[in-house]
Biopython code that builds the backbone (N, CA, C, O; Angstrom):
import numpy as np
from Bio.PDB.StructureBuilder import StructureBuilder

atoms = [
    (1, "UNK", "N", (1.088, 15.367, 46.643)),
    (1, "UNK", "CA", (1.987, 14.993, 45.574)),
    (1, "UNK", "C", (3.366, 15.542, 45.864)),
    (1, "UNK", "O", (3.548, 16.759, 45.866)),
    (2, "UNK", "N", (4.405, 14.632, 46.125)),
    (2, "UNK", "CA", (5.775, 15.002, 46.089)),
    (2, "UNK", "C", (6.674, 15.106, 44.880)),
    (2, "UNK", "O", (6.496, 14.295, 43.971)),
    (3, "UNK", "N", (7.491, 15.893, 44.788)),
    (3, "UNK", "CA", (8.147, 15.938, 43.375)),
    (3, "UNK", "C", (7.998, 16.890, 42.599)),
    (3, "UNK", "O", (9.015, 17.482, 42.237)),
    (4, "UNK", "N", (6.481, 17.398, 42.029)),
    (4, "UNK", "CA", (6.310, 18.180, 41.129)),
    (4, "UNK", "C", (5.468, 19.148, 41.303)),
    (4, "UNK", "O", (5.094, 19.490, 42.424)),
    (5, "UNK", "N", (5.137, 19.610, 40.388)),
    (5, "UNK", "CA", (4.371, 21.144, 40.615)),
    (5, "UNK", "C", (2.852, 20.550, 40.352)),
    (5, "UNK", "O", (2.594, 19.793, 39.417)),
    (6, "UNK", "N", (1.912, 20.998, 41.296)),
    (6, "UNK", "CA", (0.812, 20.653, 40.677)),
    (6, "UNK", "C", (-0.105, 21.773, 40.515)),
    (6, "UNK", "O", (-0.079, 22.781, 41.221)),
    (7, "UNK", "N", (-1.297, 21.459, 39.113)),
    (7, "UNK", "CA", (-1.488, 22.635, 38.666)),
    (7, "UNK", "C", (-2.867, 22.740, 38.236)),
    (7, "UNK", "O", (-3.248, 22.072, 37.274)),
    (8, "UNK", "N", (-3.757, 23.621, 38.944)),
    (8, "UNK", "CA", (-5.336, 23.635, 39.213)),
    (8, "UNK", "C", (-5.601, 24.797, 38.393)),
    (8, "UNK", "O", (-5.283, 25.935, 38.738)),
    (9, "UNK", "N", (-6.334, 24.438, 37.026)),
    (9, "UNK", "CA", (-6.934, 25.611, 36.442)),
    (9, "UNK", "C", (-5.736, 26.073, 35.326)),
    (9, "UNK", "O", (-4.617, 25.646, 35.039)),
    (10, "UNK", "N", (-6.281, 26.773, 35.032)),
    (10, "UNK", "CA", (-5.135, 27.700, 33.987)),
    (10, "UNK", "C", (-4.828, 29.241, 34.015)),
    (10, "UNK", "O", (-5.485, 30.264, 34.210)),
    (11, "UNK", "N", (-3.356, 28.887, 33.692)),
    (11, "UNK", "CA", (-2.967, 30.304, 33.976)),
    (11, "UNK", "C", (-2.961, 31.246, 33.101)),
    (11, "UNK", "O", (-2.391, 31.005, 32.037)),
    (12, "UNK", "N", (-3.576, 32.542, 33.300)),
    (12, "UNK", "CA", (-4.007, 33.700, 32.320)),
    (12, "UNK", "C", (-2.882, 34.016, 31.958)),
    (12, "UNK", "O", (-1.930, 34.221, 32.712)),
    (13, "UNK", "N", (-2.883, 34.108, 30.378)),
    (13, "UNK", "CA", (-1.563, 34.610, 29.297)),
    (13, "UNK", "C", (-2.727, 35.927, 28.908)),
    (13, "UNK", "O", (-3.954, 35.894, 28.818)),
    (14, "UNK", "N", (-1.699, 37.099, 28.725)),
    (14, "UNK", "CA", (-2.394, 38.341, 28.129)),
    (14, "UNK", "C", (-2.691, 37.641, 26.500)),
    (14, "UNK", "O", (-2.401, 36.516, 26.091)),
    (15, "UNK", "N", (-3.302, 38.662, 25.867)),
    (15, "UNK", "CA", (-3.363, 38.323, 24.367)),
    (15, "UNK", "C", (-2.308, 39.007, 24.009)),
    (15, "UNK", "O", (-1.822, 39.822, 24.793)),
    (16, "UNK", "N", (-1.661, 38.749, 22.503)),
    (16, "UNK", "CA", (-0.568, 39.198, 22.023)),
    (16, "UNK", "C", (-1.461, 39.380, 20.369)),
    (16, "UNK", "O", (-2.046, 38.480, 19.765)),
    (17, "UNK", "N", (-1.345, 40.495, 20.048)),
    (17, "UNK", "CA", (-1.503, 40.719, 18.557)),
    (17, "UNK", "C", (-0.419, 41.238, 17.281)),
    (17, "UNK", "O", (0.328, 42.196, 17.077)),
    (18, "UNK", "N", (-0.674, 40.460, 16.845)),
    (18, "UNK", "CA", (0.722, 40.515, 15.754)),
    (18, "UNK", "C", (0.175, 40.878, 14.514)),
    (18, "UNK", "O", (-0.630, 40.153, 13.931)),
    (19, "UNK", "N", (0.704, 42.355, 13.912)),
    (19, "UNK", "CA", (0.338, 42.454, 12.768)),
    (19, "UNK", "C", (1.338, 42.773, 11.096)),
    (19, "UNK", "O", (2.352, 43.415, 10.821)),
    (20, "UNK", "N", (0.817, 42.317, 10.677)),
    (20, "UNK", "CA", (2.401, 42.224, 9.431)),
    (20, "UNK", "C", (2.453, 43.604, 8.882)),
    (20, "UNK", "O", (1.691, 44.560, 9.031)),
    (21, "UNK", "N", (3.901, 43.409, 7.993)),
    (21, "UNK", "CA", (4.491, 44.767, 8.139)),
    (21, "UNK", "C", (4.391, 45.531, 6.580)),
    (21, "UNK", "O", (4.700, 46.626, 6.108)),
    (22, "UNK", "N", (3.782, 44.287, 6.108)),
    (22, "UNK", "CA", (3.817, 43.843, 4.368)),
    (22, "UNK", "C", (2.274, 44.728, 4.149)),
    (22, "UNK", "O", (1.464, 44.570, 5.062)),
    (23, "UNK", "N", (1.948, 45.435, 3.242)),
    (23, "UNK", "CA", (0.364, 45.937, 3.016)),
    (23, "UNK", "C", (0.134, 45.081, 1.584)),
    (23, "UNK", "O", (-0.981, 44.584, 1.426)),
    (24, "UNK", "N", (0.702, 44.976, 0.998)),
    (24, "UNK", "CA", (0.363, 43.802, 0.015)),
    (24, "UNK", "C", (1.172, 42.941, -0.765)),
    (24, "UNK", "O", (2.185, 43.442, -1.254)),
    (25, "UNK", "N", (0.874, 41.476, -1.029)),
    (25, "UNK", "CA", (2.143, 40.589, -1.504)),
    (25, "UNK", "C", (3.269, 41.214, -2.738)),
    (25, "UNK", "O", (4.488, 41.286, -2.891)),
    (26, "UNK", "N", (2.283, 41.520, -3.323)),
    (26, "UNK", "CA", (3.530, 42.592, -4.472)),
    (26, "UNK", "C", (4.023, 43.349, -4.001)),
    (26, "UNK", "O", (5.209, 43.059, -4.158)),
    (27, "UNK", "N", (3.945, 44.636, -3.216)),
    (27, "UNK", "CA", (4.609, 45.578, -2.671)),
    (27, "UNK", "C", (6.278, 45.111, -2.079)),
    (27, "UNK", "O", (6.538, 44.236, -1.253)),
    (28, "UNK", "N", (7.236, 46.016, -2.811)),
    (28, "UNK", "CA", (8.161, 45.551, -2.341)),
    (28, "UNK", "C", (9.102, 46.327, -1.063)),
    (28, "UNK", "O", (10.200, 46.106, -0.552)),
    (29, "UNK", "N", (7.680, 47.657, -0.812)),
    (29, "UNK", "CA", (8.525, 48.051, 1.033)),
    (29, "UNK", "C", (7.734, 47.964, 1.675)),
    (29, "UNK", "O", (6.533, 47.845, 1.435)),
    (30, "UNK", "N", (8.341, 48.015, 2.719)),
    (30, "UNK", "CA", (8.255, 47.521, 4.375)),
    (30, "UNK", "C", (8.040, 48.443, 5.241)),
    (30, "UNK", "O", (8.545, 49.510, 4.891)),
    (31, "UNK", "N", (7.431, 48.485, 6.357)),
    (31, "UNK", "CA", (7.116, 49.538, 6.829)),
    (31, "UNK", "C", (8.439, 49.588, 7.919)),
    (31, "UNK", "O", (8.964, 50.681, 8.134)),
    (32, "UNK", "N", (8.964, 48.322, 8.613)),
    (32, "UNK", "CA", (9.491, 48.117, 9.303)),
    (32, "UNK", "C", (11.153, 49.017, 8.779)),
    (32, "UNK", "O", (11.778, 49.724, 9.570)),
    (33, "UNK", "N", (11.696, 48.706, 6.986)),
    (33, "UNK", "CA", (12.725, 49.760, 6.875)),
    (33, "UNK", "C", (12.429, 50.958, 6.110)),
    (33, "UNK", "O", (13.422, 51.594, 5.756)),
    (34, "UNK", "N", (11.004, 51.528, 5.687)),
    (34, "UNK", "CA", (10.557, 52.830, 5.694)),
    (34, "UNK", "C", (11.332, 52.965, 4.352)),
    (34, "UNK", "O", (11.418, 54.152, 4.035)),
    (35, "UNK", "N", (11.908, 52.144, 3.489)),
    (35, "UNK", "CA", (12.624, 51.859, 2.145)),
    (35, "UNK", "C", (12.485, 50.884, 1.104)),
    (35, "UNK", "O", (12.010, 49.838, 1.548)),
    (36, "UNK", "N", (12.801, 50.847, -0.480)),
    (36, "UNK", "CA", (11.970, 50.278, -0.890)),
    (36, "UNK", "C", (13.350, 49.403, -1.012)),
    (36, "UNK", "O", (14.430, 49.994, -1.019)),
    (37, "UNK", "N", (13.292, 48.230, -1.090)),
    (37, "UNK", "CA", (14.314, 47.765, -2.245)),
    (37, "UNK", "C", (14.731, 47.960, -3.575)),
    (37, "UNK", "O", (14.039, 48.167, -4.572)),
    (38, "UNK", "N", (16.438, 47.833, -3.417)),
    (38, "UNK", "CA", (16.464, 47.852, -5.213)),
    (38, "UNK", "C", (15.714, 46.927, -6.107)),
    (38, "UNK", "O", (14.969, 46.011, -5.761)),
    (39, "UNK", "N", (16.040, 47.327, -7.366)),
    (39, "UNK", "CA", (15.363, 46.581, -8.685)),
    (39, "UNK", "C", (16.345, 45.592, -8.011)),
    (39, "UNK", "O", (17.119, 45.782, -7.073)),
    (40, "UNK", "N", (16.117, 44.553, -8.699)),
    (40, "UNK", "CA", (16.896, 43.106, -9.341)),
    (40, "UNK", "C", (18.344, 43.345, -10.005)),
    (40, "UNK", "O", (19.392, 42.779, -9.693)),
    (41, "UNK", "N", (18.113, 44.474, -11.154)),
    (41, "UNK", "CA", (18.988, 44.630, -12.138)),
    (41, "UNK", "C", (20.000, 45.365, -11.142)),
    (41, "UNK", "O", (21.145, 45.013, -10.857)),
    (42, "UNK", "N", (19.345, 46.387, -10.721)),
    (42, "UNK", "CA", (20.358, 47.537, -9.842)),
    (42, "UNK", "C", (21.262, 46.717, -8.911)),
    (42, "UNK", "O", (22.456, 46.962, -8.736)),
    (43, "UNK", "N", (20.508, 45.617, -8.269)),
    (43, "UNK", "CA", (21.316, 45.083, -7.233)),
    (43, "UNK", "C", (22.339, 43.995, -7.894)),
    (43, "UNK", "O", (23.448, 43.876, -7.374)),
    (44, "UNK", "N", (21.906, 43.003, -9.308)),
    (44, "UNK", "CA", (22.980, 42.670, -9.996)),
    (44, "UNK", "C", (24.299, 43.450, -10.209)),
    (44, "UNK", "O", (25.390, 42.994, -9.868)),
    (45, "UNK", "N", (24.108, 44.775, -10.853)),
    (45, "UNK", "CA", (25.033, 45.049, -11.467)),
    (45, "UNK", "C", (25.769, 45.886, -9.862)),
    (45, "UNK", "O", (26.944, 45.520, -9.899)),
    (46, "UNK", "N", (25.643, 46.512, -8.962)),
    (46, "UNK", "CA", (26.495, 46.359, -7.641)),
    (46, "UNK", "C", (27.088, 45.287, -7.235)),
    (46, "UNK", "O", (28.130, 45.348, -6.582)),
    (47, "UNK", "N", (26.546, 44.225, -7.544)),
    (47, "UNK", "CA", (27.127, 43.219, -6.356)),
    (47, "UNK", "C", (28.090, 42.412, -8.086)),
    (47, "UNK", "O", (28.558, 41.277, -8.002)),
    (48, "UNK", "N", (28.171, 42.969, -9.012)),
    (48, "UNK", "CA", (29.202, 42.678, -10.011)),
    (48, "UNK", "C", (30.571, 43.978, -9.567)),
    (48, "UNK", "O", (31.777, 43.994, -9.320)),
    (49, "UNK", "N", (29.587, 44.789, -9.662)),
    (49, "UNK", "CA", (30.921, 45.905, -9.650)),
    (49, "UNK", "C", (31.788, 45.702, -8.227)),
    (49, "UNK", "O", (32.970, 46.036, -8.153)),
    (50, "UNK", "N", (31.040, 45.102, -7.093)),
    (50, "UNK", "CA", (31.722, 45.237, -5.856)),
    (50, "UNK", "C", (32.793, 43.712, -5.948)),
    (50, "UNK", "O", (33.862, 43.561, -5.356)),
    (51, "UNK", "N", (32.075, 42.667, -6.919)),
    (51, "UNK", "CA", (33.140, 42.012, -7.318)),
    (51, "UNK", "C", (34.499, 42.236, -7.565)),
    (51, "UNK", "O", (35.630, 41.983, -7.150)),
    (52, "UNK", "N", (33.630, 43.053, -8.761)),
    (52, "UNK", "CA", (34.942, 43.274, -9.330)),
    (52, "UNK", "C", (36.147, 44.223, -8.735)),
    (52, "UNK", "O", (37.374, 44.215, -8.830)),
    (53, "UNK", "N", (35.223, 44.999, -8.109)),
    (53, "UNK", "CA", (36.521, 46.134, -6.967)),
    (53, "UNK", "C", (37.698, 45.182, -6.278)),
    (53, "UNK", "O", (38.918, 45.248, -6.427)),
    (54, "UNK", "N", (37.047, 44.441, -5.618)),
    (54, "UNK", "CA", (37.737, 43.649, -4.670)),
    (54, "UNK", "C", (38.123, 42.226, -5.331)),
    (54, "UNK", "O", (38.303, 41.272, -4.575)),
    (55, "UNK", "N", (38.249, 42.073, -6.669)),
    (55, "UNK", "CA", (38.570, 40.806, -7.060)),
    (55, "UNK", "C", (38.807, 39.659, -6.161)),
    (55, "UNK", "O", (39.780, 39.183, -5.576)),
    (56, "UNK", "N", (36.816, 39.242, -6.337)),
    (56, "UNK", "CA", (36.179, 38.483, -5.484)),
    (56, "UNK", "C", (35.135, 37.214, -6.156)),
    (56, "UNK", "O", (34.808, 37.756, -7.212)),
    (57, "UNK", "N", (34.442, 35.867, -6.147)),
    (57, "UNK", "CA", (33.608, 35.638, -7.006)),
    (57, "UNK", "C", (32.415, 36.553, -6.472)),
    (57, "UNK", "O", (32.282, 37.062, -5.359)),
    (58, "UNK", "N", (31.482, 36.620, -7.735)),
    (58, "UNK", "CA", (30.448, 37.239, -7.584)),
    (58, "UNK", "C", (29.359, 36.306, -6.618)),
    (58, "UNK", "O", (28.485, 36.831, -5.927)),
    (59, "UNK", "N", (29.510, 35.327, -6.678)),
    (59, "UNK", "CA", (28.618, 34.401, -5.580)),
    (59, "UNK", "C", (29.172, 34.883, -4.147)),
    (59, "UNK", "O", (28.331, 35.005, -3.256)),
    (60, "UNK", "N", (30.256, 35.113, -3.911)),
    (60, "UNK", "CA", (30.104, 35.759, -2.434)),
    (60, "UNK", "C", (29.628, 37.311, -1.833)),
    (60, "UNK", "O", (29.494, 37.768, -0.698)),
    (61, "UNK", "N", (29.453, 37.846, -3.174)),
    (61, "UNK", "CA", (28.490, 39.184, -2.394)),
    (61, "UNK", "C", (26.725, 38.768, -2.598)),
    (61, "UNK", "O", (26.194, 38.569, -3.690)),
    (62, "UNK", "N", (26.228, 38.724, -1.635)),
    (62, "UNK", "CA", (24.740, 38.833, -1.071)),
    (62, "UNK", "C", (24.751, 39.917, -0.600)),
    (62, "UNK", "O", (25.542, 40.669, -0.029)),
    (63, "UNK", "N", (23.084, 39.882, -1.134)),
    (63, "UNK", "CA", (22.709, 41.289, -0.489)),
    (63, "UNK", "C", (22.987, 41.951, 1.008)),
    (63, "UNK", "O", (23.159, 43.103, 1.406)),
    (64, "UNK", "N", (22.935, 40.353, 1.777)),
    (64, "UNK", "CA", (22.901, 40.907, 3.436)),
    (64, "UNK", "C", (24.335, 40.749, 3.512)),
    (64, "UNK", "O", (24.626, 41.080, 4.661)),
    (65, "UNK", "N", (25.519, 40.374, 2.811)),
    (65, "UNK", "CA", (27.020, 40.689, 3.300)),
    (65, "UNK", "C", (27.612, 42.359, 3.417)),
    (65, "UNK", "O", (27.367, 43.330, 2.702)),
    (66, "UNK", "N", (28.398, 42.232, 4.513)),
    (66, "UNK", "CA", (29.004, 43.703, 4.983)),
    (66, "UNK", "C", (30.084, 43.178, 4.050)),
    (66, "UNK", "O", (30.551, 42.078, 3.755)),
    (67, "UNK", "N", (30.365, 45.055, 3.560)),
    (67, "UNK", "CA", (31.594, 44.965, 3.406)),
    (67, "UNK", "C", (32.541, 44.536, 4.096)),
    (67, "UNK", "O", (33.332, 43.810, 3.494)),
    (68, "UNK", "N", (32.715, 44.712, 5.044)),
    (68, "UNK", "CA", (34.057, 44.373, 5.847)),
    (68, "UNK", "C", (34.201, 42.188, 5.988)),
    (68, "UNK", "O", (35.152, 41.476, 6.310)),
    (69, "UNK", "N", (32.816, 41.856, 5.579)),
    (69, "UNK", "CA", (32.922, 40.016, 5.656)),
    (69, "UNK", "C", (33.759, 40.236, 4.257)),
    (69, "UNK", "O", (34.650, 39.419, 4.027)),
    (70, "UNK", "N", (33.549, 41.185, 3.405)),
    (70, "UNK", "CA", (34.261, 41.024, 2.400)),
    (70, "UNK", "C", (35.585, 40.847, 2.129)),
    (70, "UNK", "O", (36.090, 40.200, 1.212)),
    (71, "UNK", "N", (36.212, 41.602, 3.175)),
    (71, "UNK", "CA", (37.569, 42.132, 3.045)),
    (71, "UNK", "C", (37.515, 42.919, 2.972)),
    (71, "UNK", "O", (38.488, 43.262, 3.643)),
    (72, "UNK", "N", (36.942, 44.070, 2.519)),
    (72, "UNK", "CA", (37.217, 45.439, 2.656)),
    (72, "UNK", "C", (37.487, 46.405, 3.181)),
    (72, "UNK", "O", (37.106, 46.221, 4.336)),
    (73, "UNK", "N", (38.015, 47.609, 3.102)),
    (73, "UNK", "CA", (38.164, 48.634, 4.173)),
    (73, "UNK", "C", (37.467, 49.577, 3.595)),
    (73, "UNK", "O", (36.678, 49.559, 2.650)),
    (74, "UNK", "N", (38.127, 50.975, 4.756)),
    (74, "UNK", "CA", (37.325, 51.887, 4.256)),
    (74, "UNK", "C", (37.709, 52.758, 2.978)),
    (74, "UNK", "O", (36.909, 53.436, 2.333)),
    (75, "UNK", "N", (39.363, 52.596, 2.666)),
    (75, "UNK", "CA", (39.136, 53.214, 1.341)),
    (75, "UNK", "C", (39.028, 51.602, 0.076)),
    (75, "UNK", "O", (39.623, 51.519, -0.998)),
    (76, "UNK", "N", (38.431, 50.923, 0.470)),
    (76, "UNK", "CA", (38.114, 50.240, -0.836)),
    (76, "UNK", "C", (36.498, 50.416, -0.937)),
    (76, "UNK", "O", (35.842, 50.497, -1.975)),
    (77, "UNK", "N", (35.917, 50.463, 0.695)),
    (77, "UNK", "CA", (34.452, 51.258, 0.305)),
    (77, "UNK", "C", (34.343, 52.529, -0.544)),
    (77, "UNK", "O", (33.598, 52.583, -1.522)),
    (78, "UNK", "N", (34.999, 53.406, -0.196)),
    (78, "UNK", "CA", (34.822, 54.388, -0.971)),
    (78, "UNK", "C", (35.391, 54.414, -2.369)),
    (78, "UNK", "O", (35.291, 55.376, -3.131)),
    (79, "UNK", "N", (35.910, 53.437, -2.602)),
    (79, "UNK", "CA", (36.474, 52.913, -3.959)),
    (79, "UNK", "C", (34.998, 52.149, -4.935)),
    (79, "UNK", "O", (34.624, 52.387, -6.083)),
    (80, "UNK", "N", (34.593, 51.443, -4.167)),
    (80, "UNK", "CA", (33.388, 50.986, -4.929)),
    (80, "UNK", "C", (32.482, 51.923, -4.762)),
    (80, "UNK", "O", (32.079, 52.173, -5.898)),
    (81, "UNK", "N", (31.801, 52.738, -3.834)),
    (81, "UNK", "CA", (30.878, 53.467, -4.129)),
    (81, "UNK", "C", (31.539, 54.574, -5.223)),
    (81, "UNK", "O", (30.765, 54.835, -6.144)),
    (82, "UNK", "N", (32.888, 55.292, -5.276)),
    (82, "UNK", "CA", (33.144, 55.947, -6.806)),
    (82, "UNK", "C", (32.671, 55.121, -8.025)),
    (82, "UNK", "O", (31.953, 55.648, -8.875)),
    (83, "UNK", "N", (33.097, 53.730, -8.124)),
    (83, "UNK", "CA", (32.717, 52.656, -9.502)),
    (83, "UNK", "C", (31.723, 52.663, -9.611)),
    (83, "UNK", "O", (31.317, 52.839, -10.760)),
    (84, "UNK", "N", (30.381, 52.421, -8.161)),
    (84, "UNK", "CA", (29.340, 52.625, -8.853)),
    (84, "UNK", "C", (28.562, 54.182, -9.246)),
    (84, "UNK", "O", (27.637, 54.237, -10.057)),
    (85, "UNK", "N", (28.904, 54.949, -8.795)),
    (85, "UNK", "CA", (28.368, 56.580, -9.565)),
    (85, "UNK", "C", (28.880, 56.476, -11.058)),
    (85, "UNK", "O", (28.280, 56.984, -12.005)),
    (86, "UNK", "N", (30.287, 55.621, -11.179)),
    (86, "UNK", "CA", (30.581, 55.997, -12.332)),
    (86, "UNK", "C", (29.334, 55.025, -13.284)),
    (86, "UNK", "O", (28.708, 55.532, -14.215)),
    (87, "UNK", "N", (29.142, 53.542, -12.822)),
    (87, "UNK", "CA", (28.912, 52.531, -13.790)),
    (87, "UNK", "C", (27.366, 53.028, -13.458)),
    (87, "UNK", "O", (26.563, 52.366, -14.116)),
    (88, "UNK", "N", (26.688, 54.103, -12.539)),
    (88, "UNK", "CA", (25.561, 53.834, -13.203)),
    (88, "UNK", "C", (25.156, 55.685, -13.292)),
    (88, "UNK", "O", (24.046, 56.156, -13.539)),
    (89, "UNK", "N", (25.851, 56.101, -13.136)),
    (89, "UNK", "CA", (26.307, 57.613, -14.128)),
    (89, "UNK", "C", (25.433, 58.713, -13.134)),
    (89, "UNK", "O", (24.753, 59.523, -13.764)),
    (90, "UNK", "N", (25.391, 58.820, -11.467)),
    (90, "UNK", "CA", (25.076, 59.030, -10.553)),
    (90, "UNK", "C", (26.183, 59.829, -9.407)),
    (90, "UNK", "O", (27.318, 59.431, -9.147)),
    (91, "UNK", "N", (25.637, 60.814, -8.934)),
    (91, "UNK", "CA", (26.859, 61.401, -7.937)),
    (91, "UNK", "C", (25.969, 61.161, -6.950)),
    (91, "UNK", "O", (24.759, 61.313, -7.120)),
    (92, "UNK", "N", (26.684, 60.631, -5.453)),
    (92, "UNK", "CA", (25.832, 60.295, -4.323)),
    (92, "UNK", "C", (26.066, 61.507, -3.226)),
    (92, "UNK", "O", (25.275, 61.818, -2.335)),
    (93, "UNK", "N", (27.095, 61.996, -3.452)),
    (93, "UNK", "CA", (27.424, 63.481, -3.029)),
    (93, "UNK", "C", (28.303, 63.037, -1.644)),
    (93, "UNK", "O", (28.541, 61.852, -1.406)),
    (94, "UNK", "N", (28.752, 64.142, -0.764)),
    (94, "UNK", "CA", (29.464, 64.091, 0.048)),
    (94, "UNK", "C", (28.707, 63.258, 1.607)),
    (94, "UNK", "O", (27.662, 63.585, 2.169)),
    (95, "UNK", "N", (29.245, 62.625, 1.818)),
    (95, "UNK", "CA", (28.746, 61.871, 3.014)),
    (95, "UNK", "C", (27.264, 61.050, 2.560)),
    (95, "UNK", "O", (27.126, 59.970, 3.135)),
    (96, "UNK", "N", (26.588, 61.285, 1.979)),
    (96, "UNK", "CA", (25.610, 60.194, 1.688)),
    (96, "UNK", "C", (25.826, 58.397, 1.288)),
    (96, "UNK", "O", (24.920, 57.649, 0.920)),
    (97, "UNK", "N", (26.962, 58.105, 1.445)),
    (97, "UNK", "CA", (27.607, 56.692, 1.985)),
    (97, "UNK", "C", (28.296, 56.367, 3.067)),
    (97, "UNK", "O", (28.962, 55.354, 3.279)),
    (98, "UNK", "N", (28.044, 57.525, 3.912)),
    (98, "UNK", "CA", (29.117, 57.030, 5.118)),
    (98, "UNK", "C", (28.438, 55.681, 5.701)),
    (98, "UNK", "O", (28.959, 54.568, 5.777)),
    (99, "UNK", "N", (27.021, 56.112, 6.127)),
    (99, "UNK", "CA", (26.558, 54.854, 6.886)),
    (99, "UNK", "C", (26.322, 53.405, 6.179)),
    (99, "UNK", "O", (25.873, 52.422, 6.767)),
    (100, "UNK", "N", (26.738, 53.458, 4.696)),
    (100, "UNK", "CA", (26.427, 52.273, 3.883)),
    (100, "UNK", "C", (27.610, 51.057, 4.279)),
    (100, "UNK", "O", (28.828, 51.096, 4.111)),
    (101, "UNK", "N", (26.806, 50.045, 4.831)),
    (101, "UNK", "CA", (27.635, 48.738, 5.415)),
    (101, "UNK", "C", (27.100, 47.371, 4.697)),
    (101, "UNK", "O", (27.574, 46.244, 4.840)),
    (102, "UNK", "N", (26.268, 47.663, 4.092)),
    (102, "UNK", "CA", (25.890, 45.841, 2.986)),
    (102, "UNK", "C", (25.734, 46.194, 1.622)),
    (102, "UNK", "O", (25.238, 47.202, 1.120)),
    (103, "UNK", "N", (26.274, 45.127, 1.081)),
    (103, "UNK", "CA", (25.797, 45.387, -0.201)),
    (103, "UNK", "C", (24.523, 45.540, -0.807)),
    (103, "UNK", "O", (24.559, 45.610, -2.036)),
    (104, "UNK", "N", (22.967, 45.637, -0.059)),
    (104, "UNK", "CA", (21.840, 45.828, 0.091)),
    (104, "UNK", "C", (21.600, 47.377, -0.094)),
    (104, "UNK", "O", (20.952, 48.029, -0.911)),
    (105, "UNK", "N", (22.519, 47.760, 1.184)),
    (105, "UNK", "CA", (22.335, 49.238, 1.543)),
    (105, "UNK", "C", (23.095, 50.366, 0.072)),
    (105, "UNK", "O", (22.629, 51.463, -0.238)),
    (106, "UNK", "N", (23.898, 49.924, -0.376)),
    (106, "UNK", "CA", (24.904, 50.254, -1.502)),
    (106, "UNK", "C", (23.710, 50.049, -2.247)),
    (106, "UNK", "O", (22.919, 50.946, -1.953)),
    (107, "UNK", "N", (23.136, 49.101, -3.253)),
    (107, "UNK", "CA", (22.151, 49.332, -4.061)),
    (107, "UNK", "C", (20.987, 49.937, -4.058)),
    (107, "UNK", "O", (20.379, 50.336, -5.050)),
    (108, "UNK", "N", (20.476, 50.055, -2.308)),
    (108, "UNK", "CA", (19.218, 51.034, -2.514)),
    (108, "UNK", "C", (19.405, 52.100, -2.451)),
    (108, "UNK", "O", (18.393, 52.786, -2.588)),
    (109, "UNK", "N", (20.832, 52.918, -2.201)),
    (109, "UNK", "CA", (20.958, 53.927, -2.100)),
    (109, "UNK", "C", (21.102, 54.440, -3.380)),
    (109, "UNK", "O", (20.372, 55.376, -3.706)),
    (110, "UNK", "N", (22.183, 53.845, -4.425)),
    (110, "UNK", "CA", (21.993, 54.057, -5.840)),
    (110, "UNK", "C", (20.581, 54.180, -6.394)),
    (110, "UNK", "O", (20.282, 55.125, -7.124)),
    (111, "UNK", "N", (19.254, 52.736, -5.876)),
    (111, "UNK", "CA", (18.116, 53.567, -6.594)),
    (111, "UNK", "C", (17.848, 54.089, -6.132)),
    (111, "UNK", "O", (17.030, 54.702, -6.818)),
    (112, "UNK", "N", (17.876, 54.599, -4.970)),
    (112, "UNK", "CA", (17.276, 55.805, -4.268)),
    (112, "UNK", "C", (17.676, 57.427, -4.972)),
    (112, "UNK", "O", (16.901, 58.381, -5.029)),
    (113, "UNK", "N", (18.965, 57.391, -5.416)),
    (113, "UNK", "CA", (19.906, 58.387, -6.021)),
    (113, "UNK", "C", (19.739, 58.693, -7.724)),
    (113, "UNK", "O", (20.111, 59.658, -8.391)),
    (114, "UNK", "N", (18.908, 57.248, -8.170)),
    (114, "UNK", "CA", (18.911, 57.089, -9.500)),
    (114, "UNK", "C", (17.112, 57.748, -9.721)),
    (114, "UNK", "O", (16.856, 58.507, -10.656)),
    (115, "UNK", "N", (16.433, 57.468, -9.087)),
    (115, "UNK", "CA", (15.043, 57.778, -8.639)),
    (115, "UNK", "C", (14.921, 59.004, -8.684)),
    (115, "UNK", "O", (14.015, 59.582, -9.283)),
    (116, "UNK", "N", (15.937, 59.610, -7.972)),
    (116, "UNK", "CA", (15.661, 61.583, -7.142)),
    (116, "UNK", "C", (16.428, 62.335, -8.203)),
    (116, "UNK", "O", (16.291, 63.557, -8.258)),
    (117, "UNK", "N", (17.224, 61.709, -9.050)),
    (117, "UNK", "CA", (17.934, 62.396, -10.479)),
    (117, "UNK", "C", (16.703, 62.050, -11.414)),
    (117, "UNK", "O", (16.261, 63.029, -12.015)),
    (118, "UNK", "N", (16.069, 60.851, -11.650)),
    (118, "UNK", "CA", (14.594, 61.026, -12.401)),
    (118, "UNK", "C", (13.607, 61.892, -12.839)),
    (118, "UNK", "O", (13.140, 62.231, -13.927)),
    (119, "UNK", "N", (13.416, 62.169, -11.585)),
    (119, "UNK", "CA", (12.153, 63.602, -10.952)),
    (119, "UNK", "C", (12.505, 64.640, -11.271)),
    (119, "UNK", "O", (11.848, 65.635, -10.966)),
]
sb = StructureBuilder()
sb.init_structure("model")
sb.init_model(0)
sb.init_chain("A")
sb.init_seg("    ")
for serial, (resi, resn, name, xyz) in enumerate(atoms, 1):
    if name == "N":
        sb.init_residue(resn, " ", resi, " ")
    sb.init_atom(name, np.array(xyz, "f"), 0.0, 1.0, " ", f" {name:<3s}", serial, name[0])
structure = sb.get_structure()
């Protein structure tokens, strides 16, 4: 046979096992970010306040947008993370927002902060 490959038998693929990261459909963390998500409410009222920081519509902050798709810098980040300690009556303390870059990460850190003032 000229032209093409010809092909006798089959070729051994290893097995691949894939196992999910989810332990049950309600559960809302992941093993994969070792974090839970915010409430619903918590992440509403951030992605209002980060609106409103940056007089923005509220339909363009999603959870997975960076600040910076926003427009933002770094002192308007640290401008909204002050609004939200204030609007949800929380101190996140010194450097515990440096690494916060989505508006995702901004709300779980608040419940994370709102949670550990709970206890």
């Amino acid at each position: 046979m000229q032209g093409g490959p010809t092909f006798v038998g089959l070729k051994h693929v290893p097995k691949f096992h894939f196992s999910s990261s989810v332990s049950s459909t309600s559960s809302r963390c992941f093993k994969a970010t070792i974090t839970c998500s915010a409430e619903a409410e918590t992440l509403k009222v951030v992605q209002d306040t980060i609106a409103k920081q940056l007089s923005i519509e509220v339909t363009t902050v999603a959870p997975e947008t960076k600040f910076a798709d926003l427009g933002a810098d770094s002192l308007d980040t640290v401008e909204i993370m002050m609004a939200l300690e204030e609007q949800f009556s929380v101190s996140i303390g010194e450097g515990g927002a440096e690494n916060i870059q989505t508006v995702q990460e901004a709300a779980d850190l608040i419940e994370k902060v709102k949670n550990a003032a709970a206890t």
